[in-house]
Structure formats: C-alpha cells, structure tokens
ZAMARGU-4260 file (C-alpha; in steps of 0.2 Angstrom, whole numbers, plus 5000, padded with zeros to 4 digits):
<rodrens>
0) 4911/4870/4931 | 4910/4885/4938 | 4909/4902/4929 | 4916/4920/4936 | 4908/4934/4928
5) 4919/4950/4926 | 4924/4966/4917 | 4935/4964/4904 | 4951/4969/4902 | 4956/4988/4902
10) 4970/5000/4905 | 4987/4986/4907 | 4972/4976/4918 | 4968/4958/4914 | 4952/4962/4925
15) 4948/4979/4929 | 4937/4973/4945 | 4949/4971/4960 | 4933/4959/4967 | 4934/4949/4952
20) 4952/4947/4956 | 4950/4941/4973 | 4939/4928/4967 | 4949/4922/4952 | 4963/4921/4966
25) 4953/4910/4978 | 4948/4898/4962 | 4967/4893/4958 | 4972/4891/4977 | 4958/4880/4979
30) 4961/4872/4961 | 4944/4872/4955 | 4937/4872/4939 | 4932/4888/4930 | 4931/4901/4918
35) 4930/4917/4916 | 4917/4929/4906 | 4920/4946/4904 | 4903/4956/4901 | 4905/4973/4894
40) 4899/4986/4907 | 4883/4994/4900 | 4878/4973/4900 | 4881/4971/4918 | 4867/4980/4927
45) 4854/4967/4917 | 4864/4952/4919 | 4872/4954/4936 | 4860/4950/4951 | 4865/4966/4960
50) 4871/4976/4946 | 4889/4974/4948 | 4903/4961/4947 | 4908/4949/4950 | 4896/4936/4952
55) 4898/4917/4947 | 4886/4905/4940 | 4887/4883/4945 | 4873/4874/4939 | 4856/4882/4941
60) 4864/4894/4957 | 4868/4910/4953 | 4878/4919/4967 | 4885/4940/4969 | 4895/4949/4980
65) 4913/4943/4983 | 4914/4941/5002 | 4898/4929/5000 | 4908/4922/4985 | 4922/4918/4994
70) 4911/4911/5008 | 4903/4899/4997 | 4919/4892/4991 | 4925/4890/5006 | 4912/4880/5011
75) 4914/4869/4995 | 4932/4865/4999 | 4926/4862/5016 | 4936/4877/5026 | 4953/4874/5018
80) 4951/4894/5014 | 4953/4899/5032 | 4958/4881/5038 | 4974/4885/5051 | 4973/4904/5052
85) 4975/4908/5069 | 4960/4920/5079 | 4975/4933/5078 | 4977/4930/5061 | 4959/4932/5057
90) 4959/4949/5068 | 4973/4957/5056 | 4967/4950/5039 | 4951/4955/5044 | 4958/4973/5048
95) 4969/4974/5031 | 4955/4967/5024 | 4944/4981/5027 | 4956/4995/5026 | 4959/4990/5008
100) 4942/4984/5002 | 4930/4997/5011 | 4944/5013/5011 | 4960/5013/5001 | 4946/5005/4985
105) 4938/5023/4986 | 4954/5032/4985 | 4956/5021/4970 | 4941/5025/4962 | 4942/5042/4964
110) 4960/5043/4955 | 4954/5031/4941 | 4937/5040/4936 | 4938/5055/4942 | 4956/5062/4933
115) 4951/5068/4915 | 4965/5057/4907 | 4962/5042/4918 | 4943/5042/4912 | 4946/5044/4895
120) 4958/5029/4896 | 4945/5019/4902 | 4933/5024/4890 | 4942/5022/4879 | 4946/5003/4883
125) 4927/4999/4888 | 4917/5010/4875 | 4929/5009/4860 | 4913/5001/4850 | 4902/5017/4853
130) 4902/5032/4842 | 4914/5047/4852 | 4900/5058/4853 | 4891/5042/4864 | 4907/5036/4872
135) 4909/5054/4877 | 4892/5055/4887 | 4895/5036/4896 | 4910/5045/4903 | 4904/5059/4907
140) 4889/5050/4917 | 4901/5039/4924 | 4912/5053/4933 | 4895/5060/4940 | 4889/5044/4947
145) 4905/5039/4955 | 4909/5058/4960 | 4891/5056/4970 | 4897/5039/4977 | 4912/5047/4982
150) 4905/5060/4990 | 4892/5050/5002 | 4908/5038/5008 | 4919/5056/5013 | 4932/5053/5000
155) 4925/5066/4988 | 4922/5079/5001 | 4942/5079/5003 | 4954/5089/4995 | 4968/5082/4984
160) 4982/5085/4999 | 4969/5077/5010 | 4966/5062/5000 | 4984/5057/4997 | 4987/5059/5015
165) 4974/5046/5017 | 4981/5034/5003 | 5000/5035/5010 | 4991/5033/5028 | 4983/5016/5021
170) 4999/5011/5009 | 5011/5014/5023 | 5001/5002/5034 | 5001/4987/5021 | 5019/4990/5016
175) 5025/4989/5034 | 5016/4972/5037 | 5022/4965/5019 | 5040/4971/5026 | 5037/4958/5041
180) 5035/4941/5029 | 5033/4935/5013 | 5014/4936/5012 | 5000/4947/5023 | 5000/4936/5039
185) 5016/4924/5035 | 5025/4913/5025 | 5011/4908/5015 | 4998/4915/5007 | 4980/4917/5013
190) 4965/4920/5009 | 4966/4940/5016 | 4979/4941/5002 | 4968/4940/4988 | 4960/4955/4994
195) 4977/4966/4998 | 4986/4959/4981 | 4970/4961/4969 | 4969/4980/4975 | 4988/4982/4974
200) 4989/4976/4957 | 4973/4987/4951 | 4982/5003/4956 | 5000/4999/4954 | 5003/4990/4936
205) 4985/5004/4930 | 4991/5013/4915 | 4991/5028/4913 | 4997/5034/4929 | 4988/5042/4940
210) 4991/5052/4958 | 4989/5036/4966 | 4998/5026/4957 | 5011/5037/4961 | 5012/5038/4976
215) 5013/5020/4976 | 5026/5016/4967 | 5037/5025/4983 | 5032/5008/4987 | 5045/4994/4983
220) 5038/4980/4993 | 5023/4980/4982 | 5029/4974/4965 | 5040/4962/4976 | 5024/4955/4983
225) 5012/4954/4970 | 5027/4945/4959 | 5027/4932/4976 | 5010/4931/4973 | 5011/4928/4955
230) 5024/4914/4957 | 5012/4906/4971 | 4995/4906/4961 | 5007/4897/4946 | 5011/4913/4935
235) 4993/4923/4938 | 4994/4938/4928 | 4987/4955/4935 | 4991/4963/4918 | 4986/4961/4899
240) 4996/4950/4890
</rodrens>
C-alpha cells in the first residue's frame, strides 16, 4: 500500500496541492494501490522530509518531491509512465511541463495568497480550528513568506498588468495545444497531463474567484479538458464533494 501525503481540502479543492494532484493522477492510471492522508499545514514542515507536499510513504521508504515521485513509480510499473511517447513528445510535455509547473504555479500562488479575499478563504478553510486572532497572524505570515518567494522567482517584482499578461501569454499556449487533440500530446493521456490538468483544475474550479481564475475562464477548452480527464482517470474529482 502506498500512502500519498497531502494538504487537505480547501476552497471547492479536493486537494489544494496541484503536486499532490499530479501524483494522485499517476496512481490511478497506473492502478496502484493507495490512500491518501491529508496533513494540516502547520503539521507539514515536521512530518514532511523537505517540508512540503506531497511526499508518499511504502513500507519503511519514505520519498518527497513530485518529479522524483513520479519517477519512482515509473520505475515500479516498469516504464509504462512514459512507455511509447515519442523523443518529440517528450520535448513538448517536457516544455508544457515546465511552463506550467516552474511559471504559470507562481502566477497561481500569487493570486491565491496574495489577494486579501483569496487569503482569508484559505485561512479560513485551513485554520478554522485556531482562534481569529491566531488564524489572523498564520495569514498574515503566510502573505509575507510567499510575497518573498514571489519576489526572488520575478513574479512579485511585476505589476498586476504585467502579471496577467504573463498568465494569458502561458494559458494561451496550453489552450492552443489542447485545441490540437483531446489530451496534451494526443489522443490519450500521458503522463505530462497530470501536470497541465492538476494546475488547471487548482486555478479554474478555486473559489472564490480570483484575477486568475478570471482570466481563465476566457478559456473554454479548459473545463472541456479536465472533464476528458475526469472521465479518463474513472470519475477523478478535482473539486469537494
């Protein structure tokens, strides 16, 4: 058995991690056994061997980070993760892969902890068993640390224009390939989905709306294709239920 660690659920999320996501994905494609535990976020930098989620427990191993997740899963079903994806394929996954993951996640971040009434959604979700006054200063440490974060990767050093011209920029390039076929690289689904879908979902079904959010519902192909994605993974739900 293996068991994924994760945030829990917040804001219309099932799982507020897009990472945790991405692995819970690559579990049911691969149909392996698991569960999932959802560890409150002032829990996660003790338990978690970097500090953050996901990370996933088999046995006596305990392994963090979702790339090397995903990795070690793949090498436990033997390849079938990657098995048949052309060097082409691999070169554009990898590409979307790291537009969404390492640039469009910032611009996500940023709209979800930095906006007042995003923030105080999310504390209230994660915190409700605090005191306000408490719940008030884990919020308010939280925009600090992620406004610092922000700032070393560049996104927090942009203006509001400037930072929806960088989310349109990355949203326009994934909805013109999802216009192509009915998954990222084709007709099926692989494994550079779970990364697109997972960050798709955390910013388009996030309530309350936010400036990204927004600007991503000018997007129609992306309910159309996380609902492809759903109906592929049999019924995985992005949202609360």
């Amino acid at each position: 058995m293996i068991t994924l660690y994760g945030m829990p659920s917040a804001c219309n999320l099932k799982q507020l991690s897009p990472f945790v996501v991405k692995v819970e994905m690559a579990l049911l494609y691969l149909e392996l056994e698991y569960e999932v535990k959802h560890t409150s976020p002032t829990k996660i930098p003790l338990l978690s061997p970097t500090g953050k989620v996901p990370w996933i427990r088999v046995g006596n191993v305990t392994l963090s980070e979702s790339d090397s997740i995903i990795a070690f899963l793949n090498d436990k079903a033997c390849g079938a993760l990657y098995d048949g994806l052309t060097n082409d394929q691999h070169v554009l996954g990898l590409a979307l892969k790291r537009l969404t993951e390492d640039h469009l996640y910032w611009l996500m971040v940023w709209a979800k902890w930095i906006s007042d009434t995003s923030r105080a959604a999310l504390a209230e979700s994660l915190f409700n068993q605090y005191p306000r006054p408490i719940k008030m200063m884990i919020s308010a440490a939280t925009k600090r640390h992620i406004y610092a974060k922000c700032k070393s990767q560049g996104i927090g050093s942009m203006n509001e224009e400037e930072r929806e011209i960088e989310a349109v920029k990355d949203l326009s390039a994934l909805s013109d390939q999802l216009q192509k076929m009915p998954f990222l690289l084709g007709s099926d689904i692989t494994v550079y989905d779970f990364s697109v879908a997972a960050m798709l979902s955390s910013i388009t079904f996030f309530k309350p709306c936010n400036w990204l959010s927004d600007v991503a519902k000018d997007y129609s192909i992306f309910p159309e294709y996380l609902e492809r994605v759903r109906d592929r993974l049999g019924g995985y739900e992005f949202v609360q239920v």
